[in-house]
N, C-alpha and C positions, 0 to 999 in steps of 0.2 A: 544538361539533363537536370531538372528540378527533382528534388529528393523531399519528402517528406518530414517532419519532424522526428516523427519513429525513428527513419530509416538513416536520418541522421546522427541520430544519435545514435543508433544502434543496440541499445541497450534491449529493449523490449519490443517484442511485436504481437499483438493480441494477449499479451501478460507472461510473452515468455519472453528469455534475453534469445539474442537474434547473434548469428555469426555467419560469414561467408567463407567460401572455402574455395579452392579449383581444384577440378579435377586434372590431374597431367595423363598426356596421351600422345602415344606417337606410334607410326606405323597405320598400316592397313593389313584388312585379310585374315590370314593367320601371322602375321609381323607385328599386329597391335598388341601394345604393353601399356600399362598403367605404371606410375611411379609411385610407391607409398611410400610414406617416412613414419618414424616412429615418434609416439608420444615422449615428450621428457621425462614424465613422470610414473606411467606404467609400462612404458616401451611396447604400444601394442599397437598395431598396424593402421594407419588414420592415412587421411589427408590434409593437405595445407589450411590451414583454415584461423580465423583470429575475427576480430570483430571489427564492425565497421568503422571504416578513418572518417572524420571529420569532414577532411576537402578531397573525398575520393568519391567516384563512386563505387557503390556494391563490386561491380568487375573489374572494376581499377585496384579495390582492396585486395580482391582475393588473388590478383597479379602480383601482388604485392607480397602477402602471404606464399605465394609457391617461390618468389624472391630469396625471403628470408629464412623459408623454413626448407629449400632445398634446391637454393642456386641456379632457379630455373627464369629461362629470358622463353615466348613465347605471343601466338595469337589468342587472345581468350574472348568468349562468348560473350556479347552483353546481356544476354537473357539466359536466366539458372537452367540447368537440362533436368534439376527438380529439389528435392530436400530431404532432409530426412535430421530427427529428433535424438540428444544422447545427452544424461547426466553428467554436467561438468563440476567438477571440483573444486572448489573455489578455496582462497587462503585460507579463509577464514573453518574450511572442515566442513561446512554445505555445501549440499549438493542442488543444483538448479538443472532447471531440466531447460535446453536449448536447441531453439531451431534453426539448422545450417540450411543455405540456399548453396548448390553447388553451380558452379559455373567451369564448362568447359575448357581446359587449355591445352591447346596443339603446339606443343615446346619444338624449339626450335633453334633451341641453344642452352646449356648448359655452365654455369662458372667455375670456375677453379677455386675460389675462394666465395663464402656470402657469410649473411651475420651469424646464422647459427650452426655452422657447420663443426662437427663434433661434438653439438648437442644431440644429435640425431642421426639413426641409422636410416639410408635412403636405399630401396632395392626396383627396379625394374622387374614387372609380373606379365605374364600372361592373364588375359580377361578372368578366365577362372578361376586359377589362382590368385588372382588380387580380390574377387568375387570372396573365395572363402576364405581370405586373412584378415577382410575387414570384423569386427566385432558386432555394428548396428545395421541390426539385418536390416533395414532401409537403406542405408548405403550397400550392402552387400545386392541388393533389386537395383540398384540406381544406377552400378558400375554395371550388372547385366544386362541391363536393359540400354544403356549406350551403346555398350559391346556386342546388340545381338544375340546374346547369348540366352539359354534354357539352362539353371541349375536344376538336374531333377532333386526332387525334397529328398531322395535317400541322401544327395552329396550336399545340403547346404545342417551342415551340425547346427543345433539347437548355440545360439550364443550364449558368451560365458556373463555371467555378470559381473556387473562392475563392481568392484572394489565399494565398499560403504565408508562412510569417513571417518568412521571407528579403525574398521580394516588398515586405513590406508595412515592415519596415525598409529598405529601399532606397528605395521613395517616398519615407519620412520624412529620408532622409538625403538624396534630391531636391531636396525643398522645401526644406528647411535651408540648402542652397549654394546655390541659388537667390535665397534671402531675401539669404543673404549676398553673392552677387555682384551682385545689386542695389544695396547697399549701398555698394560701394567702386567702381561702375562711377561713373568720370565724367560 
């Protein structure tokens, strides 16, 4: 599969940064669950997802990605079931706005150990419930719309917004004194 320039590098697609994701899924019926794990950094309910490898492609990446971000071995799509847009936070305390391509994975194993494991909380959902723990109501349409499923608009809450990079340096400057006034309290 020939890749693109963009798509290899992955950094930007139409002037946004670009990331891949899979969706984890297993069951049928009423037995279908979604897997979410959580962010490192605000610990709020996402999917796998990281930016394009090099010598992968897009579905090889985000197989990749459910690897490392939640021990998961599986079938994954090679065509995305669709996408959806969320401000990422970058080191540097910018925020960019970024479009994930999600791609399908029907897991089919599980590890015992992967690379991030105890960075992140990983839980097994119901459609709907996974539906309304996501935060970017495009992914919260995206997990319904695989699943079949109808959230009527009383049940899908207005999303929270994200954290600003002010916000989210100030937490960090929080904890810090925190830690440290711990440290010197008698």
């Amino acid at each position: 599969m020939t890749e693109t320039g963009a798509k290899q590098e992955g950094r930007k697609s139409g002037g946004k940064r670009r990331q891949v994701a899979a969706l984890p899924w297993r069951g049928e019926g009423e037995n279908l669950r979604f897997l979410l794990v959580s962010s490192r950094e605000t610990r709020r309910w996402v999917i796998p997802k990281g930016w394009p490898m090099k010598d992968k492609t897009d579905f090889a990446a985000a197989a990749q990605e459910a690897y490392e971000e939640a021990g998961l071995d599986g079938v994954i799509a090679e065509t995305p079931v669709g996408d959806y847009e969320y401000l990422k936070r970058l080191k540097s305390g910018a925020a960019k706005l970024v479009k994930v391509d999600v791609y399908p994975l029907r897991v089919t194993g599980e590890h015992a150990t992967w690379p991030e494991k105890g960075q992140r909380t990983l839980e097994w959902m119901a459609p709907v419930e996974a539906a309304l723990a996501v935060q970017e109501p495009d992914l919260r349409d995206l997990i319904a719309r695989f699943a079949e499923i109808e959230l009527p608009e009383e049940e899908r809450p207005s999303p929270h917004v994200a954290p600003t990079p002010v916000r989210v340096a100030f937490q960090r400057l929080r904890r810090r004194v925190t830690a440290l006034w711990g440290r010197y309290r008698p």
